[in-house]
C-alpha positions in Angstrom: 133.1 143.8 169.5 133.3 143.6 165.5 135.6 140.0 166.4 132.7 138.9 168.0 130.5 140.3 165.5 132.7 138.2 162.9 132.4 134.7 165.3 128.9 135.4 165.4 128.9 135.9 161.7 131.0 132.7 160.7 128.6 130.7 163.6 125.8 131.5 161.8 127.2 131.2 158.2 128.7 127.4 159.5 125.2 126.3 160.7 123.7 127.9 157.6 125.3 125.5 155.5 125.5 122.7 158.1 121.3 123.2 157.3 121.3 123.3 153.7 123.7 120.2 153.8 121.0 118.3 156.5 118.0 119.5 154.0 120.2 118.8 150.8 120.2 115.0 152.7 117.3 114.8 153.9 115.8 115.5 150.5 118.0 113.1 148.9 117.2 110.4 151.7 113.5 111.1 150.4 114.1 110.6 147.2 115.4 107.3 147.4 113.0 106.3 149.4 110.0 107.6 147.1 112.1 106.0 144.2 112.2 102.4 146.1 108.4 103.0 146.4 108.2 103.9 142.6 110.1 100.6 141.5 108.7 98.8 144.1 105.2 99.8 142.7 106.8 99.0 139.1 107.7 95.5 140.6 104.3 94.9 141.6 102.8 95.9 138.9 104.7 93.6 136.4 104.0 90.7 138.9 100.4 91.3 138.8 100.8 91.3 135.0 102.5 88.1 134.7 99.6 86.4 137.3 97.2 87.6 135.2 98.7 87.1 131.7 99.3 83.1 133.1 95.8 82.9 134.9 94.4 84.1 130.9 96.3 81.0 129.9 95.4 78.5 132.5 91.5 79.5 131.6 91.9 79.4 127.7 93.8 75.8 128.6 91.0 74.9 130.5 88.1 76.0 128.2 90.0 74.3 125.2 89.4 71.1 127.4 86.1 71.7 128.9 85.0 72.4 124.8 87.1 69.0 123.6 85.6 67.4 126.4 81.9 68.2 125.3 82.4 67.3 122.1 83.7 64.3 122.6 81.1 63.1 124.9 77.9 65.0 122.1 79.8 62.5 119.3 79.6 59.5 122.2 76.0 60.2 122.6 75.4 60.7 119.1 76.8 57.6 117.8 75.0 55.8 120.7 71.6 57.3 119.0 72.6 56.2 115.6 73.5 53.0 116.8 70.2 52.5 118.3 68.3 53.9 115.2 70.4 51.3 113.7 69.4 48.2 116.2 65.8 49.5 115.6 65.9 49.7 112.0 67.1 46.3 112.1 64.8 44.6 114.1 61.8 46.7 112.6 63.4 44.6 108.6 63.3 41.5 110.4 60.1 41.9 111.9 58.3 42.7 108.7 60.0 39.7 107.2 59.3 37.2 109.9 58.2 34.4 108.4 55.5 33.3 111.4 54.1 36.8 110.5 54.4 36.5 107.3 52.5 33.4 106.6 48.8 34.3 108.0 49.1 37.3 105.5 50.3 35.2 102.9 47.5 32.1 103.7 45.2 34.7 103.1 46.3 36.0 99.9 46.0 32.3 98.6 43.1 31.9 100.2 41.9 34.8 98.4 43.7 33.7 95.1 41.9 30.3 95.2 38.2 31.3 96.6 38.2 33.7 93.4 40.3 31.3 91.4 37.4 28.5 92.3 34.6 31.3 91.8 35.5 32.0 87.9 
C-alpha cells in the first residue's frame, strides 16, 4: 500500500511537471507569437511612415510645379498685356501724327492766321 502510495505520488509529481513544462511552452509559444504581432505592427508602422513621408514629397514636388507653372503662365499673360499697351500706345502716336489728320487742323490754323492776319 505505501508502494502504491509512492507510484501514485511519483505519477502525479511526473504529470505535475509534465504540466508546468506544457504551460512553460505554451506560454512561450504565445509569446513569440504576440512578439511577431508586435514587430509585425512595428513593420507596418514604419511602412506607413515611409508612404506618407514620400507621398509629403510627391505633393510638395507637385505644388512647387503647379506654383512655377502659374507664374510662368501670370508673366506670359502679363507681357502679352504690356505688349498690347505697347501696340496701342503706338498706334494711338501715330494716329495723332497722321499727317491726313493733321492737315484739316493745320488748314485751319492758317486759315485762322491769315483771316486775322488780313483783318489787321
Amino acid at each position: 500500500e505505501v508502494r502504491t502510495c509512492l507510484d501514485d505520488a511519483a505519477e502525479v509529481s511526473k504529470r505535475t511537471r509534465s504540466l508546468r513544462k506544457a504551460q512553460v511552452e505554451a506560454l512561450q509559444h504565445a509569446e513569440g507569437a504576440m512578439g511577431e504581432r508586435v514587430r509585425e505592427a512595428r513593420e507596418a508602422l514604419a511602412r506607413a511612415s515611409r508612404e506618407r513621408a514620400l507621398a509629403e514629397r510627391e505633393s510638395e514636388l507637385h505644388l512647387r510645379d503647379v506654383e512655377a507653372t502659374a507664374k510662368l503662365e501670370l508673366k506670359r499673360e502679363r507681357d502679352s498685356i504690356l505688349r498690347h499697351v505697347a501696340a496701342e500706345e503706338e498706334a494711338s502716336y501715330h494716329r495723332a501724327l497722321d499727317p491726313e489728320r493733321l492737315r484739316p487742323e493745320l488748314q485751319t490754323r492758317v486759315t485762322k492766321l491769315l483771316v486775322g492776319g488780313a483783318a489787321k
